[in-house]
C-alpha positions as CSV (number, residue, x, y, z in Angstrom):
1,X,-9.1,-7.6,1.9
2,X,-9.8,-5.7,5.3
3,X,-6.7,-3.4,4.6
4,X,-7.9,-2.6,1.2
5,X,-11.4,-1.9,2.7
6,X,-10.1,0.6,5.4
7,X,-7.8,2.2,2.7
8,X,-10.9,3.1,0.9
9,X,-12.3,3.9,4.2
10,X,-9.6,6.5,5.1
11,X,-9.4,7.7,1.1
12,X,-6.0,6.3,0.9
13,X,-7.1,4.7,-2.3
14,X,-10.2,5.1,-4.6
15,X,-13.2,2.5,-3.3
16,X,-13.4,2.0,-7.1
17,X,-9.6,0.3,-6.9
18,X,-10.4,-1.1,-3.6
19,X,-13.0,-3.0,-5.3
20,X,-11.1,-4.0,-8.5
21,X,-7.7,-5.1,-6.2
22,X,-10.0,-7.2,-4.0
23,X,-11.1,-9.3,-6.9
24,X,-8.1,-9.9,-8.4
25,X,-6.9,-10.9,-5.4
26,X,-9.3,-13.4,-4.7
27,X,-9.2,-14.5,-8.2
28,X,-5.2,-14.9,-8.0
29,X,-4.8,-16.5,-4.7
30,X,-7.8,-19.1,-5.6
31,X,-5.5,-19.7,-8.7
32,X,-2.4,-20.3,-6.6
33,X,-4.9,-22.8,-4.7
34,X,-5.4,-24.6,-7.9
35,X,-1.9,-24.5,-9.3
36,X,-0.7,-26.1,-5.4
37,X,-3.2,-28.6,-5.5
38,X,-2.9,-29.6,-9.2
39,X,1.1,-30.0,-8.5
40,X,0.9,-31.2,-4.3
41,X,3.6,-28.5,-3.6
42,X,4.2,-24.8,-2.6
43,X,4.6,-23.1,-5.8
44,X,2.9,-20.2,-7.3
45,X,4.2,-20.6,-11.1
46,X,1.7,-21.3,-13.9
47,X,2.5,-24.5,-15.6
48,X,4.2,-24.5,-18.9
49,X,3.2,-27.8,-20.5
50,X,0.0,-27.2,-22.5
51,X,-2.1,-30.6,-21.0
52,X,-1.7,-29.3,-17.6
53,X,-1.9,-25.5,-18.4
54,X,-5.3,-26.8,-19.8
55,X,-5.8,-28.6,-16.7
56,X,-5.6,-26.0,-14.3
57,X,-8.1,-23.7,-16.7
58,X,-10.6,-26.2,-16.2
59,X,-10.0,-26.7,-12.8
60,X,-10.4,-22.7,-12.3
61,X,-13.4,-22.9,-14.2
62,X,-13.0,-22.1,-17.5
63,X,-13.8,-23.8,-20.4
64,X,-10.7,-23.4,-22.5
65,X,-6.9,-22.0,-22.1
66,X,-8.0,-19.2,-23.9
67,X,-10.8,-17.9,-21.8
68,X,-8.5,-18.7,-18.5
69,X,-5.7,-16.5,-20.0
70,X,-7.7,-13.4,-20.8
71,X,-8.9,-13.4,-17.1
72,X,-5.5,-13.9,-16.2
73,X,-4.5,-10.9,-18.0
74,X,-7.2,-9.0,-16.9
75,X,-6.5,-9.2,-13.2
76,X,-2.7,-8.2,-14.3
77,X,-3.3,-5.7,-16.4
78,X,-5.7,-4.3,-13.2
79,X,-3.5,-4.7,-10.6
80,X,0.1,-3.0,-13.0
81,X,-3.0,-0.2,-13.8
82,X,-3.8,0.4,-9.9
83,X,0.0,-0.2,-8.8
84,X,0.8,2.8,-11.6
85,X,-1.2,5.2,-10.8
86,X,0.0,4.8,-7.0
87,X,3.7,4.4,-7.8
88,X,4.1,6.5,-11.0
89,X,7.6,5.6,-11.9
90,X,10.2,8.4,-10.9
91,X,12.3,10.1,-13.5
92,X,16.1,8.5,-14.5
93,X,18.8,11.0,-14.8
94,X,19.2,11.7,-18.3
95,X,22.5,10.6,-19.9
96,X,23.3,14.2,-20.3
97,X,23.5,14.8,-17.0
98,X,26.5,12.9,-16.5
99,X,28.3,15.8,-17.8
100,X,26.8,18.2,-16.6
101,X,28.1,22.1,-16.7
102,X,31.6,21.7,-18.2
103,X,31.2,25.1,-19.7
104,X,28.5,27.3,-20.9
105,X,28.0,26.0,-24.7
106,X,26.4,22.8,-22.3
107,X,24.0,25.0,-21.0
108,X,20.6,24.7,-22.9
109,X,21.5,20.3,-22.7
110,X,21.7,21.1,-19.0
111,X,18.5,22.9,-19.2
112,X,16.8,20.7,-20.6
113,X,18.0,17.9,-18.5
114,X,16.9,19.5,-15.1
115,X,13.7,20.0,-16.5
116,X,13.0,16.8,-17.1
117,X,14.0,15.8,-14.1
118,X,11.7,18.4,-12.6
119,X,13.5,21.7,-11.7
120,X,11.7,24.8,-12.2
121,X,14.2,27.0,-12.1
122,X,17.1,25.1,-14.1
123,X,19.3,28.1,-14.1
124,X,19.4,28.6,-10.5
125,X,20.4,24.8,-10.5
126,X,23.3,25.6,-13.5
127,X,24.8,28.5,-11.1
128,X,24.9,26.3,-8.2
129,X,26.5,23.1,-9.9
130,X,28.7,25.7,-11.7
131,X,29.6,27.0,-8.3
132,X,30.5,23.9,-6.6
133,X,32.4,22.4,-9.9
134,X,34.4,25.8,-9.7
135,X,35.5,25.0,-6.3
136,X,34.1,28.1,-5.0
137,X,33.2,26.6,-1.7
138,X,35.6,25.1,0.9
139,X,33.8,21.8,0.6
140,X,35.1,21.4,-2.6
141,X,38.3,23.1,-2.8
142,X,40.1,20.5,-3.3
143,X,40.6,18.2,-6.7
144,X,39.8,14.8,-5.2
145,X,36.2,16.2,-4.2
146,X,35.3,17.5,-6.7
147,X,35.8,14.2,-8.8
148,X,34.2,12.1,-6.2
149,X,31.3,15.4,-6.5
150,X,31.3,14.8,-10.0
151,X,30.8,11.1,-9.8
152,X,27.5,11.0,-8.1
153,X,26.0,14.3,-9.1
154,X,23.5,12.6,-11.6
155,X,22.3,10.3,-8.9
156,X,22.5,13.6,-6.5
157,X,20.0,15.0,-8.7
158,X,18.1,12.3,-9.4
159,X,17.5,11.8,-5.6
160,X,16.5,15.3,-5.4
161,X,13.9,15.3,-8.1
162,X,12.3,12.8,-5.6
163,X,11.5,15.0,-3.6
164,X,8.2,17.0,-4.0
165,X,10.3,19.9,-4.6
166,X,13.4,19.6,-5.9
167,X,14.9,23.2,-6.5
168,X,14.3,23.8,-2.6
169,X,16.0,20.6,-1.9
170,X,19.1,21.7,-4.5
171,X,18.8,25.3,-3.4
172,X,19.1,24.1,0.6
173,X,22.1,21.8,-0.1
174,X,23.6,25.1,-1.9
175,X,24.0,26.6,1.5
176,X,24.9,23.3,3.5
177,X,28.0,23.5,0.8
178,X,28.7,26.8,1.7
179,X,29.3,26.7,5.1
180,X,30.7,23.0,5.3
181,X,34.3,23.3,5.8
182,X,35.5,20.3,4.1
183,X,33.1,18.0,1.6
184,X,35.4,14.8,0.7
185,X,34.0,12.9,3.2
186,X,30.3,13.4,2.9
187,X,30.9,13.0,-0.5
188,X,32.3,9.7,-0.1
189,X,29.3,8.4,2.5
190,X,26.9,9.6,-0.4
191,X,27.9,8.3,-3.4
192,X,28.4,4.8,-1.5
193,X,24.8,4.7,-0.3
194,X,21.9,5.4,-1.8
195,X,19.7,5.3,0.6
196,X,21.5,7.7,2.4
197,X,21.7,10.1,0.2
198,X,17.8,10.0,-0.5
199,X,17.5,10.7,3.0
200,X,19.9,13.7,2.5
201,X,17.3,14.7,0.0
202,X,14.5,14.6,2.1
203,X,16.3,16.6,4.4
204,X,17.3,19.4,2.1
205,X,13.7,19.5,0.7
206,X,11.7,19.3,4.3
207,X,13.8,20.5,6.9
208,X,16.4,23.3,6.8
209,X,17.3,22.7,10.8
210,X,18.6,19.4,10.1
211,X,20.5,20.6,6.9
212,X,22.2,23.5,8.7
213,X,23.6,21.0,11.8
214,X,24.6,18.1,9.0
215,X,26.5,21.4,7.0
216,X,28.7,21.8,10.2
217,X,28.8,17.8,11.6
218,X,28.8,16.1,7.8
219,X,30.5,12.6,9.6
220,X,26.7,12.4,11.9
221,X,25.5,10.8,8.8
222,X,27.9,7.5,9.8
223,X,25.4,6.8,12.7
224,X,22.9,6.8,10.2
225,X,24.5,4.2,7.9
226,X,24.2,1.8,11.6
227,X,21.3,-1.1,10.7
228,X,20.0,-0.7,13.6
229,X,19.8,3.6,14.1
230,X,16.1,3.3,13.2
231,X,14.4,0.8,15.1
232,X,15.3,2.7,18.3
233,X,16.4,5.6,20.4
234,X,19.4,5.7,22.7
235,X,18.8,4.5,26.2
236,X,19.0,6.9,29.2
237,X,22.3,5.2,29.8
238,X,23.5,5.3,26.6
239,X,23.1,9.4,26.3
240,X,25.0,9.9,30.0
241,X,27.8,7.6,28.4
242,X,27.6,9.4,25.0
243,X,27.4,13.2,26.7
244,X,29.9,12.3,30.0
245,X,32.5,10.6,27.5
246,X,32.3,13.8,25.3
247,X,32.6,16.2,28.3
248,X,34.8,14.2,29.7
249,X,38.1,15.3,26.6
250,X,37.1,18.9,27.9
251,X,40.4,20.7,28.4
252,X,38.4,23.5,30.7
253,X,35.1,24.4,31.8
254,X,34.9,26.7,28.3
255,X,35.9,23.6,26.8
256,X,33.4,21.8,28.4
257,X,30.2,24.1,27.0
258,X,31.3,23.9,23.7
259,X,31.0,20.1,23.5
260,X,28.0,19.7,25.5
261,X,26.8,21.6,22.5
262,X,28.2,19.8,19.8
263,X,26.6,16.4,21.3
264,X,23.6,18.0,22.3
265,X,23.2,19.3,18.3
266,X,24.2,15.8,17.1
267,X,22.0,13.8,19.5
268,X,19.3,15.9,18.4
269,X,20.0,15.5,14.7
270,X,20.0,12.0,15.0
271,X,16.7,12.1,16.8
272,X,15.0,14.3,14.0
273,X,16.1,12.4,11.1
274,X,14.5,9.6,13.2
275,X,11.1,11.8,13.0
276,X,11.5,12.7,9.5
277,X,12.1,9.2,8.5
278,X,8.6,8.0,10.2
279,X,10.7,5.5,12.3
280,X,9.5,6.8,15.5
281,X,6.2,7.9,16.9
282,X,5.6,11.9,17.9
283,X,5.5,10.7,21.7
284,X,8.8,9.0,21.2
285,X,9.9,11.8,20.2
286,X,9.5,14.0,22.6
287,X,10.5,11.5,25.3
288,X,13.6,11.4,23.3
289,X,14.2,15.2,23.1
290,X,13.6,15.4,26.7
291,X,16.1,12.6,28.0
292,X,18.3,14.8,26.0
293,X,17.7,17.6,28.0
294,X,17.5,15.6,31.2
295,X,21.1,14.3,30.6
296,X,22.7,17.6,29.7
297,X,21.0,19.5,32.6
298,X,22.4,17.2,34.8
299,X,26.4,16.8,33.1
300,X,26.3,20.6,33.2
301,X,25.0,20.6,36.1
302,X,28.1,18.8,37.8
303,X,30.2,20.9,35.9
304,X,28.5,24.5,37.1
305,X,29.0,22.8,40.6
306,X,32.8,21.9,40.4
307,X,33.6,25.5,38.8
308,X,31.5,27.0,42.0
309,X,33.6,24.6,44.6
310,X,36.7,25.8,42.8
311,X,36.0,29.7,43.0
312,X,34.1,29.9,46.6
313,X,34.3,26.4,48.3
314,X,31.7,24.3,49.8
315,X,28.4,24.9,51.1
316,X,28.4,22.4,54.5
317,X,25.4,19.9,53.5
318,X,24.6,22.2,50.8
319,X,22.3,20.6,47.7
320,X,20.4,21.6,45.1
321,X,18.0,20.5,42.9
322,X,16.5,21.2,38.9
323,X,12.9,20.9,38.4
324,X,11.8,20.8,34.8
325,X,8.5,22.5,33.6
326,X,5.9,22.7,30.8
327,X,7.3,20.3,27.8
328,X,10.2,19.3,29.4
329,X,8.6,18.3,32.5
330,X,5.9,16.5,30.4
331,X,8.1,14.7,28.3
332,X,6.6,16.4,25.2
333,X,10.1,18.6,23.8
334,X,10.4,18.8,20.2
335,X,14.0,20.4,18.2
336,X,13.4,23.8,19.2
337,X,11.8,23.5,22.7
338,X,13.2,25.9,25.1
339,X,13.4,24.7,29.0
340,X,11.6,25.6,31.8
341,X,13.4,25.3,34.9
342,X,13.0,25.9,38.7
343,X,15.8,25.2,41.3
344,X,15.4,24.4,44.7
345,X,18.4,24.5,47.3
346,X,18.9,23.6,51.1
347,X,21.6,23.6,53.3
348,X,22.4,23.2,56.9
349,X,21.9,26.3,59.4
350,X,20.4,29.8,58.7
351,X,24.0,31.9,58.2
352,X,26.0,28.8,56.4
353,X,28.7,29.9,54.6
354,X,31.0,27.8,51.6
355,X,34.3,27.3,52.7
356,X,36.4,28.8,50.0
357,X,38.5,32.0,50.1
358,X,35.9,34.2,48.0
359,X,33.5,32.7,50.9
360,X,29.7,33.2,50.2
361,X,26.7,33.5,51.9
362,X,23.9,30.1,51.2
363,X,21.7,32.4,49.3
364,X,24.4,33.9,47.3
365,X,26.0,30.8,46.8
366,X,23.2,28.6,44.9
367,X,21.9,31.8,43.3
368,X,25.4,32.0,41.3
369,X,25.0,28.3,40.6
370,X,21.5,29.2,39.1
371,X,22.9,31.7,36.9
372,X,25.8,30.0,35.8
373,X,23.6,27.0,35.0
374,X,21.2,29.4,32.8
375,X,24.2,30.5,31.1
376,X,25.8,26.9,30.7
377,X,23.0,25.8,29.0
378,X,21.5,29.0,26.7
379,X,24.8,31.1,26.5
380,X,26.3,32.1,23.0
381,X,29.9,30.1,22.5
382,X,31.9,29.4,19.6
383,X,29.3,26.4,19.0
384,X,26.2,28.6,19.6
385,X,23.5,28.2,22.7
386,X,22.1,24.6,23.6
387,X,18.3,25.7,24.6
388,X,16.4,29.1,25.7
389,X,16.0,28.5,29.0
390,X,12.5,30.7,30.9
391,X,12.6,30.4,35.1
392,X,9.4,32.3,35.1
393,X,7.0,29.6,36.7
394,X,9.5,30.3,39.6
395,X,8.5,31.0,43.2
396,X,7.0,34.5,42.7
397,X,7.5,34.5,39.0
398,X,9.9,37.1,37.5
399,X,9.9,39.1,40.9
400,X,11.1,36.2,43.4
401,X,14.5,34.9,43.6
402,X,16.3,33.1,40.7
403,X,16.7,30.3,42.9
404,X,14.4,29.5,46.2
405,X,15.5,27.8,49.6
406,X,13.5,24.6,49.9
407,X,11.7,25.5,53.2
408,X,10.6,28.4,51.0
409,X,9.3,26.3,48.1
410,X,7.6,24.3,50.5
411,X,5.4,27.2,52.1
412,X,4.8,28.9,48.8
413,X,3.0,25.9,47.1
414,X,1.2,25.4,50.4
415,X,0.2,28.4,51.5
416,X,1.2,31.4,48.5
417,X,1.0,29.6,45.2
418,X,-2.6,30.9,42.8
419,X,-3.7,28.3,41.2
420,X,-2.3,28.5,37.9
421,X,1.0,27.8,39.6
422,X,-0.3,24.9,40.7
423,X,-2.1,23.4,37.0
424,X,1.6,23.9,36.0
425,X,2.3,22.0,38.7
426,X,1.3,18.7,37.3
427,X,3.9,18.9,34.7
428,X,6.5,19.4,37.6
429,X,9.9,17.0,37.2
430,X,12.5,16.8,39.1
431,X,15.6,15.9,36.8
432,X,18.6,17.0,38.7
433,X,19.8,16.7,42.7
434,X,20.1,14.2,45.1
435,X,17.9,12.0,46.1
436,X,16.9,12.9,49.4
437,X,15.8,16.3,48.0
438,X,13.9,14.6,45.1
439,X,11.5,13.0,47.5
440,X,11.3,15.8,49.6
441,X,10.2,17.8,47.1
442,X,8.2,14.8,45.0
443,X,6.4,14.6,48.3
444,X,5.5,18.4,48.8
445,X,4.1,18.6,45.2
446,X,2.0,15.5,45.3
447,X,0.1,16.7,48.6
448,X,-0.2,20.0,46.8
449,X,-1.9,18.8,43.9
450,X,-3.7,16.3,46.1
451,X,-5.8,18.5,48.3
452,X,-9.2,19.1,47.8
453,X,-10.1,21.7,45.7
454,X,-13.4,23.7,45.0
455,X,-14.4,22.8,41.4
456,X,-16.6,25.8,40.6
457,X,-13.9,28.1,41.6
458,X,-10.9,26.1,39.6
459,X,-13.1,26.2,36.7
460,X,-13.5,30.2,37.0
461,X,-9.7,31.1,37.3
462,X,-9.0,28.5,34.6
463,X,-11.8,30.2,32.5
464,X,-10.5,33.8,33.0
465,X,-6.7,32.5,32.6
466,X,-8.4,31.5,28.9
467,X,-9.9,34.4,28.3
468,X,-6.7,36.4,29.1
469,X,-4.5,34.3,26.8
470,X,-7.0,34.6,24.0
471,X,-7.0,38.4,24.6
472,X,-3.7,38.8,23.9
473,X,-2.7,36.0,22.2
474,X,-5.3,34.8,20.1
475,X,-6.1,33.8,16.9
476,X,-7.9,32.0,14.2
477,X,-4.9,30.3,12.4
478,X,-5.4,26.8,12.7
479,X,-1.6,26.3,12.1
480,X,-1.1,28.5,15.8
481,X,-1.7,25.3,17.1
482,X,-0.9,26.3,20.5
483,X,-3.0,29.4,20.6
484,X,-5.9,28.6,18.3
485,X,-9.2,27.9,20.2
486,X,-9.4,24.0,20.8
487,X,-5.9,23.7,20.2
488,X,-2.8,22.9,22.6
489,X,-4.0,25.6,25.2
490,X,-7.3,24.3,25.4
491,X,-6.6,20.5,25.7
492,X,-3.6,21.2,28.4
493,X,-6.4,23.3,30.4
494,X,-9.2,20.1,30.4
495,X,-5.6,18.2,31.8
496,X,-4.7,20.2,33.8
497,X,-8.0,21.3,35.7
498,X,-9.0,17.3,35.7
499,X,-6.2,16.3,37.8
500,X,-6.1,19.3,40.3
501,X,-10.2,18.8,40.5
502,X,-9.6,14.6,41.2
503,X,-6.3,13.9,42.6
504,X,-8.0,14.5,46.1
505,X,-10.1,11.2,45.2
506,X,-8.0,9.6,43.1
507,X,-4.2,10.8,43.0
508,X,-3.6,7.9,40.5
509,X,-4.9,10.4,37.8
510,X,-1.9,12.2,38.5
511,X,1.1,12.3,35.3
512,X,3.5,15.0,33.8
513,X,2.6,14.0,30.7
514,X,-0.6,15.0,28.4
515,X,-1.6,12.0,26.9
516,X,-0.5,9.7,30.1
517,X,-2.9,12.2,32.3
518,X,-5.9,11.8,29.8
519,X,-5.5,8.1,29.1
520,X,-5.0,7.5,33.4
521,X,-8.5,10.7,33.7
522,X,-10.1,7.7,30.9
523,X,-9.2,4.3,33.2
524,X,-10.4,6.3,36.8
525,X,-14.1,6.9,35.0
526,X,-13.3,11.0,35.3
527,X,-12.6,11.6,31.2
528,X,-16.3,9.8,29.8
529,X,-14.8,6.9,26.9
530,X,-16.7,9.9,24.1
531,X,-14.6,12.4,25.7
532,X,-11.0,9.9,26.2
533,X,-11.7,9.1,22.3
534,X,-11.6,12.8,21.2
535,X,-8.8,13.8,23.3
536,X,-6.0,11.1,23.2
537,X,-6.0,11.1,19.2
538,X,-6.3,14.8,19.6
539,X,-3.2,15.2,21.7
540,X,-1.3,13.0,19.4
541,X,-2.2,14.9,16.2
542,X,-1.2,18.7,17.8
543,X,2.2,16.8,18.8
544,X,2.8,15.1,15.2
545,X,2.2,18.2,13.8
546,X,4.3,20.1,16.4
547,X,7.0,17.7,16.0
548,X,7.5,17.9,12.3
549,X,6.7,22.0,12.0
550,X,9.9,22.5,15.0
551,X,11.8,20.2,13.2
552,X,11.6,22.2,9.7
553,X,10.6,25.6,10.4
554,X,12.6,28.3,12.0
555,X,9.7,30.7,10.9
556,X,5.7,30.6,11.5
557,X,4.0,28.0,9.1
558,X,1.7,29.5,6.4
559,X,0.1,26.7,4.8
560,X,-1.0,28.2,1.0
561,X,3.0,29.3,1.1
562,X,4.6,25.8,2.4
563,X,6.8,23.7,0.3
564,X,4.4,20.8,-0.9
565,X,7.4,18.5,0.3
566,X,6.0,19.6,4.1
567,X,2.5,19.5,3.2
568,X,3.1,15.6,2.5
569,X,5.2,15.3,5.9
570,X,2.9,17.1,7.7
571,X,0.0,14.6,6.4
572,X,2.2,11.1,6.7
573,X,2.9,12.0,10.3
574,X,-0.7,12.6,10.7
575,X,-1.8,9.4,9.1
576,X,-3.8,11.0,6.5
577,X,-3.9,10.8,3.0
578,X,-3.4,14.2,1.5
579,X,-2.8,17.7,3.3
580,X,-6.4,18.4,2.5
581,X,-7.9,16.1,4.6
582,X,-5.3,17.0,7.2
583,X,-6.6,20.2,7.5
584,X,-10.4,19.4,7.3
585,X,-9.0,16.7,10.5
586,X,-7.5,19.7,11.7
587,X,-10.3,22.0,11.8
588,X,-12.7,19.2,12.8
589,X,-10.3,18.1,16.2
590,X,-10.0,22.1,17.2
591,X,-14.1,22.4,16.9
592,X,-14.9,19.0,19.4
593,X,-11.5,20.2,21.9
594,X,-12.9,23.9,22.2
595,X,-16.5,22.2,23.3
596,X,-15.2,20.2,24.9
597,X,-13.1,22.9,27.1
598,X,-16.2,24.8,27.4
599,X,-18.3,21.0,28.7
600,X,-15.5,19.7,31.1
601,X,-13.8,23.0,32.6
602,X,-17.0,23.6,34.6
């Protein structure tokens, strides 16, 4: 009864039907009641035998059997009325569909078919099927795939026409076909399981990223069939065994890159068909994404630093360490993230030297393991790049050193750093390096961010830093959600300046991560409960919606152009009903953040 309240509430259902389903539900259950009491035991079937049918009419209320079965009927017939119109029943493949394309007299019965199972454009279907029955791609070369193709095409198209668009999701499978080398054994895993291929569906109708990774890796989908794949995401330990057992069959270090990206692209499938699924949260997400990231920084990490030892020798008690940045350091990555990094290196004496035959100076040294990790990580191989990775929040930005000394880290941030450097200090991480060097330089950022600062002239630079962005980067798009006013810019700013403005008082404020920073801002009294109440759901919504549009889009969302398949992901991941009132939620959240902004940044 609540839940069909706050459905109404959130126009998820019509109050009209939230109404109608709570009476018949009260009426039903308080017949249940009668039919368990009448009989003394659990049982919720209406009695046959005419004495006691007309017992438990009387006992219900009414005066005859008669009168009790028409309201009987009348709460069914309510409840199969409501239960339609929210579940229409999907189309069956038609009988002609079975086969389908075996020459061009079947063409108009093939027409016909596809449109009622809701293709628009049936002939663009009939040239693809045609194509894939010819064995004009790779994938189905050979006779025993196409039979087993053959086999569950009607279902294949069935599951499409699930989807909210199904030619897309036919037309996107089209080019997974093209460029899969082999297709007996996806064919196989889809035509055992149902479920899997509607999921295959969804993917091909919402989210072209996944489809072109599953074109190349069709044998990911056997993770998927695992009962358990969806309640969870792998452990920290379980990615360093996954990515140090794959690394671990490299032949060479070229060997090595090109599977560190073929488990980085499968990990990260797996992680968003997770997202499209709804299994986990947009938080979870991006934690996931990021101890991706973490793991491969540091695998390639050991492997940049064995290649260096090999070529130029050791640095005497040389180290260095990885800081992660931005949505990597906060723990908020989504699919197409890129990563920004910092290093930081130390070593013993001022003119150290490795050991090797192509000896080279300390600077030198960790410098070339900078740039070799850069390339590890974003260079073009047979298997394409892993991430973009940016070192611009470096030391100096683009005009300092690649990689900075960490007595030189130190006295920048102290004594050098402008204070935007240090707002994008908050987010700081270190993922990578020994420990000693972690706390050395966990230490030197916390008393950074920890020292008092002057409020009124924080709140100026971060008001002219906004006005800067806006200049050159702004817009009115709702969908920029980074750039729009009130949007991702805007809320990271309140965080940001909050911390650096309290952590002198209260350096338990302090957290990498958006929504941990607000909700720990909320508990220290800083963030007023009006305030915490707009900006936590807020910072959830931008990074649903984030989530889903990296996930599916290579391309800028438009939303009167976008598939209505990712108008109805876009609103499930939001919570909300309809894309509609997505949007008017949208606009709504962007107004309160850009007051607030203007309020709290002050």
């Amino acid at each position: 009864m609540q839940t069909l309240a706050r459905l109404a509430e959130g126009a998820w259902i019509d109050p009209v039907a939230a109404q109608e389903l709570s009476e018949a539900y009260l009426f039903l259950r308080r017949v249940e009641n009668r039919i368990q009491m009448v009989g003394d035991q659990q049982t919720h079937i209406i009695p046959a035998e005419p004495q006691e049918l007309d017992r438990l009419a009387r006992l219900c209320g009414f005066a005859d059997t008669d009168a009790f079965g028409d309201a009987l009927i009348a709460r069914f017939t309510c409840v199969e009325t409501h239960y339609g119109a929210l579940f229409e029943k999907l189309p069956q493949p038609p009988s002609s569909v079975s086969g389908l394309l075996v020459g061009d007299e079947a063409e108009p019965e093939s027409v016909s078919a596809l449109q009622e199972l809701g293709f628009e454009n049936p002939g663009a279907a009939i040239e693809a099927i045609k194509a894939w029955q010819a064995g004009r791609y790779p994938a189905t070369r050979s006779a025993k795939a196409r039979e087993r193709l053959t086999d569950f095409l009607p279902n294949l198209l069935e599951a499409f026409s699930r989807t909210a668009q199904p030619d897309l999701a036919l037309s996107t499978f089209d080019k997974v076909m093209a460029n899969m080398p082999a297709g007996l054994q996806l064919f196989s895993l889809l035509a055992a399981n149902p479920s899997l291929l509607r999921l295959v569906a969804d993917i091909m109708g919402t989210a072209p990223r996944l489809a072109k990774i599953l074109a190349r890796r069709p044998l990911l989908l056997d993770a998927v069939l695992d009962p358990g794949f969806f309640g969870d995401v792998p452990t920290t330990a379980q990615l360093k065994d996954v990515v140090g057992s794959t690394l671990a069959l490299a032949t060479d270090y070229e060997d090595a890159l090109d599977r560190a990206r073929i488990v980085g692209r499968e990990q990260s499938f797996l992680i968003g068909v997770r997202v499209i699924s709804g299994t986990i949260s947009a938080e979870l997400a991006g934690e996931a994404y990021a101890a991706l990231a973490d793991t491969l920084i540091q695998a390639l990490s050991d492997r940049v630093g064995e290649e260096l030892v090999a070529q130029h020798g050791l640095l005497p008690d040389g180290m260095i360490a990885v800081l992660a940045m931005g949505k990597l350091g906060g723990q908020e990555m989504t699919a197409a993230s890129d990563l920004d990094l910092i290093t930081v290196y130390d070593y013993a004496g001022d003119d150290a030297k490795s050991d090797g035959s192509r000896s080279l100076p300390g600077p030198q040294y960790y410098t070339r393991f900078t740039q070799r990790l850069i390339s590890a990580l974003s260079a073009q191989t047979a298997e394409g790049a892993l991430y973009e990775v940016d070192m611009r929040l470096r030391p100096s930005g683009s005009q300092g050193p690649v990689s900075t000394k960490l007595s030189g880290f130190i006295d920048y941030q102290e004594h050098s750093a402008w204070v935007w450097e240090h707002l994008a200090l908050t987010r700081a991480r270190v993922v990578s390096g020994p420990d000693s060097m972690r706390e050395t330089i966990e230490t030197t950022i916390r008393g950074v961010l920890t020292r008092p600062r002057d409020r009124a002239a924080v709140a100026g630079e971060v008001h002219e830093m906004r006005r800067k962005i806006a200049a050159e980067k702004g817009t009115t798009d709702i969908w920029n959600l980074k750039q729009v006013r009130g949007g991702i810019v805007d809320l990271e700013f309140i965080t940001q300046f909050l911390q650096l403005v309290s952590a002198a008082e209260r350096p338990d404020v302090l957290d990498q991560n958006a929504e941990g920073a607000l909700s720990k801002l909320a508990a220290a009294g800083i963030l007023e409960p009006a305030d915490a109440e707009l900006l936590i759901p807020a910072a959830r919504l931008y990074q649903s919606l984030t989530q889903i549009l990296r996930l599916c889009l290579d391309e800028t969302f438009t939303a009167h152009d976008a598939p209505q398949a990712l108008r109805d992901l876009l609103a499930r991941s939001a919570d909300m009903p309809d894309f509609s009132m997505l949007e008017a939620t949208l606009k709504d959240t962007l107004a309160r953040v850009q007051g607030a902004f203007n309020r709290l940044v002050s």
